[in-house]
C-alpha positions as CSV (number, residue, x, y, z in Angstrom):
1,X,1.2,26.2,-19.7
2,X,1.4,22.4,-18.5
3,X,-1.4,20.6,-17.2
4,X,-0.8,18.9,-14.1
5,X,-2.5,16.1,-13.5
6,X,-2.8,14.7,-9.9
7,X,-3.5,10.8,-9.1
8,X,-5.0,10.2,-6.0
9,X,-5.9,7.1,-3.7
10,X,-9.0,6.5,-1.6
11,X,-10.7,9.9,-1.7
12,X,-9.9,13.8,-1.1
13,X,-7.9,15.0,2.2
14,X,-10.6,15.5,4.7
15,X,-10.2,18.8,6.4
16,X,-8.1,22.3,6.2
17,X,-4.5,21.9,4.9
18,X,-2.8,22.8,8.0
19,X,1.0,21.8,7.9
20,X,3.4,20.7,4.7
21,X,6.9,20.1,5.1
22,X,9.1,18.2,3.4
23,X,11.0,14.7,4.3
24,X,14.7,14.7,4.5
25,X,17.3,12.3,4.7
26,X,18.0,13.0,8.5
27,X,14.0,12.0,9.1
28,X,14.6,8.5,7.9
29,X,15.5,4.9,9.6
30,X,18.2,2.2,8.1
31,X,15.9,1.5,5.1
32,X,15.3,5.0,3.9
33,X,11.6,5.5,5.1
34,X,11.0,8.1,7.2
35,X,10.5,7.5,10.6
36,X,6.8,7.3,12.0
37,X,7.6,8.8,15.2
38,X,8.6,11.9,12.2
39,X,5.1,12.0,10.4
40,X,3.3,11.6,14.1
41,X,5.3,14.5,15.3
42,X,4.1,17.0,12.4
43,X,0.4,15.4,12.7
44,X,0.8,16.6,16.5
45,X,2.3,20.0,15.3
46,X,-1.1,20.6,12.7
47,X,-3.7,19.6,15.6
48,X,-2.3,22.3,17.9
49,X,-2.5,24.5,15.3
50,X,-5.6,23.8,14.5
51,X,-6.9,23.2,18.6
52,X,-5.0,26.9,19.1
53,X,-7.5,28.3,16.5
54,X,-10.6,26.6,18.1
55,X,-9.8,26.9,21.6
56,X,-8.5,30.6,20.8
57,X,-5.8,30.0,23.3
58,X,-3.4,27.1,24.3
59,X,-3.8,23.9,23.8
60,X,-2.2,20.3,24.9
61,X,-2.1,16.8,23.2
62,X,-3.3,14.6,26.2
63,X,-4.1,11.4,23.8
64,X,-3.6,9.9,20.0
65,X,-6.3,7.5,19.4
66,X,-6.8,5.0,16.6
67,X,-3.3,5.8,14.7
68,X,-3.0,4.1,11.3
69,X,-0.2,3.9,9.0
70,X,-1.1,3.3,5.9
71,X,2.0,3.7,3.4
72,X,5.4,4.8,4.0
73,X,6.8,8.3,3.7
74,X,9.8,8.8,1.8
75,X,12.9,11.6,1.3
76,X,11.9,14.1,-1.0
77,X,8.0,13.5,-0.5
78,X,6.1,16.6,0.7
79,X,3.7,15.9,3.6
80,X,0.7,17.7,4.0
81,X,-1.0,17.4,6.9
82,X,-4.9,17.8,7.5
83,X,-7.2,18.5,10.3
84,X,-11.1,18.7,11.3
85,X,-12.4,19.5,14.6
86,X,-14.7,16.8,15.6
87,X,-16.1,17.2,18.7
88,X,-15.5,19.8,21.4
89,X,-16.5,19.2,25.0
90,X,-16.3,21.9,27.8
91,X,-12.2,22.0,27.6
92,X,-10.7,19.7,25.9
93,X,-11.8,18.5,21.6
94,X,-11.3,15.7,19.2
95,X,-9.3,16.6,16.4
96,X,-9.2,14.1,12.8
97,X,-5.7,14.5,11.7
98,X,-5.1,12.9,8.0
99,X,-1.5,12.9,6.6
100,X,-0.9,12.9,2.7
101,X,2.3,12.4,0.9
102,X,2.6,14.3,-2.8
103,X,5.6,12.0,-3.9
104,X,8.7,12.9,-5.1
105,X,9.1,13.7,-8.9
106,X,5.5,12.4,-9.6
107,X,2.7,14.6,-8.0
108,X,1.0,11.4,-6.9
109,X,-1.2,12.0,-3.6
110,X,-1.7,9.7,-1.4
111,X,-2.9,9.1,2.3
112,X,-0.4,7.7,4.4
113,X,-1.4,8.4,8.1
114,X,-4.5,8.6,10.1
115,X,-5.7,9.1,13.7
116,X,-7.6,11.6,16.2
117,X,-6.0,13.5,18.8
118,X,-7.4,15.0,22.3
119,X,-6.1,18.3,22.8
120,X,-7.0,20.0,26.4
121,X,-7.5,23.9,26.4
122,X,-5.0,25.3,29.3
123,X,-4.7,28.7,30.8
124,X,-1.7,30.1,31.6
125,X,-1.0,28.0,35.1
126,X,-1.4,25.1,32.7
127,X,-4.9,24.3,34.1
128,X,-7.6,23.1,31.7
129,X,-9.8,26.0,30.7
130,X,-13.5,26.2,29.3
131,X,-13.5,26.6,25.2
132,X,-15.3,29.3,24.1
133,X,-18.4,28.4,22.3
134,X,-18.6,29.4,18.7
């Protein structure tokens, strides 16, 4: 059996894996890097996974605070999205969303995205809703 060994940058994912997907040539701009609006929208897709589990209900993005791009994703990379609840108020929670790229061919890990997201519990009029406690 091979060994793999992984490089990574900075420190360890901070959080649950919550998403990976991988980017494809129809995800990129002219210059072959994959569009940030692309990486942002799977980042949206793990917090409301992971504000559905909280909130144990529905959940809305209302806010995307402090976004960073750090390095570019490119075709073939595998994105792997993680997220920690931060803070929960009486309906609505801060969610630390960190995005990671394994790269293509070498198993390097690296962190490519950052921000927090607001998600708003709703109920089913689409009116904010009290979170249960834990």
């Amino acid at each position: 059996m091979a060994h793999e060994t992984i490089a990574r940058t900075e420190h360890e994912p901070r959080g649950d894996l919550t998403v990976r997907t991988l980017a494809m040539p129809s995800d990129t701009n002219a210059n072959g890097d994959i569009f940030g609006g692309w990486v942002l929208s799977q980042m949206d897709q793990a917090g409301g996974i992971a504000g559905v589990e909280r909130a144990q209900g529905r959940v809305v993005t209302i806010a995307v605070e402090a976004m960073t791009f750090i390095r570019p994703v490119k075709v073939g990379d595998v994105l792997c999205v993680y997220t920690e609840v931060e803070h929960v108020g009486r309906t609505s929670m801060k969610i630390h969303i960190e995005a990671w790229a394994r790269r293509f061919m070498t198993n390097v890990r690296e962190k490519v995205t950052v921000a927090t997201f607001t998600f708003v519990a709703i109920d089913d009029e689409g009116r904010p809703r009290p979170i249960p406690r834990d």
